[in-house]
C-alpha positions as CSV (number, residue, x, y, z in Angstrom):
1,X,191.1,169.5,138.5
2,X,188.8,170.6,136.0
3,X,188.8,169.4,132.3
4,X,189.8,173.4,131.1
5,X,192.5,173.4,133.4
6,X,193.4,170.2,131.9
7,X,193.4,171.2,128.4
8,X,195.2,174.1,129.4
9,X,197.7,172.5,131.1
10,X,197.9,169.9,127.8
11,X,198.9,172.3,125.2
12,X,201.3,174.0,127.1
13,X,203.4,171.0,127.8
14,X,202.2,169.7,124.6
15,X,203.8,172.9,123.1
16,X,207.3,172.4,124.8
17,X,207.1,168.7,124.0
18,X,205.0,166.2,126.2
19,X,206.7,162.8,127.6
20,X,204.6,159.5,126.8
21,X,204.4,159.4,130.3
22,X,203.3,162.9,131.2
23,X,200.5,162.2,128.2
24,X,199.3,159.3,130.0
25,X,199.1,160.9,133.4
26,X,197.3,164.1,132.0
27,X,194.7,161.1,130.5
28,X,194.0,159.1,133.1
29,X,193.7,163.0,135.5
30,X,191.1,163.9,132.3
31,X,189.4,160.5,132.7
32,X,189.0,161.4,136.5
33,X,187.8,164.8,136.1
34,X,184.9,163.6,133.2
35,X,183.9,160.5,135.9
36,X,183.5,162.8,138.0
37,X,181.7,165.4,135.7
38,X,179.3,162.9,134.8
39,X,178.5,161.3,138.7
40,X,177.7,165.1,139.5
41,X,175.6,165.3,136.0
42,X,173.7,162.5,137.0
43,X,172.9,163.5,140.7
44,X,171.9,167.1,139.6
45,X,169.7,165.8,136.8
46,X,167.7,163.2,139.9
47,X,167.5,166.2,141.5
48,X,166.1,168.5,139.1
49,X,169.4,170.5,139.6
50,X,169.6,174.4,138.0
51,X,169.8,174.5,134.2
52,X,172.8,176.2,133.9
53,X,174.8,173.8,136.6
54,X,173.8,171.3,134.2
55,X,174.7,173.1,131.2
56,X,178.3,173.9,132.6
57,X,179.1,170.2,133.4
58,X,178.1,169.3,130.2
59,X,180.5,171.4,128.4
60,X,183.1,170.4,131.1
61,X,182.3,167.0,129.9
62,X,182.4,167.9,126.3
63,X,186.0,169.2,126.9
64,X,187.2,166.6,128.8
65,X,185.8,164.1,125.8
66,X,187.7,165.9,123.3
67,X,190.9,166.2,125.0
68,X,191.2,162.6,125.7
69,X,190.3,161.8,122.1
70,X,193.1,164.0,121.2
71,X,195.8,162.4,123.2
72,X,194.3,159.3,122.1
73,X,195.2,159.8,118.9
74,X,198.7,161.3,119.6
75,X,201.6,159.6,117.6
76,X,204.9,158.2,118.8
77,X,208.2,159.2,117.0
């Protein structure tokens, strides 16, 4: 799934009120997604890969980055 789908799907349960464990299984899906992200970066940049391919996955990555820093720094209560 893609790091905007992600996100997407973040807020909204986020909204209603995310479980600790939902939270850590949106994370480690986000962590997948930017692995991923970054293994296809890579292999398009060796392969002089189109500019805006590039450009796409880097904001993809960007995304994914931010999101897991925010559920990184979500608080228990």
């Amino acid at each position: 799934m893609s790091c905007p789908s992600l996100k997407h799907r973040f807020e909204e349960e986020h909204r209603k009120g995310i479980s600790f464990e939902r939270a850590v299984e949106i994370h480690q899906d986000v962590e997948g997604s930017v692995a991923a992200h970054r293994a296809e970066l890579q292999e398009l940049k060796n392969q002089g890969g189109e500019k805006e391919r590039i450009d796409h996955l880097q904001e993809h990555i960007r995304e994914g980055e931010e999101l897991l820093q925010e559920i990184r720094s979500m608080k228990l209560h």
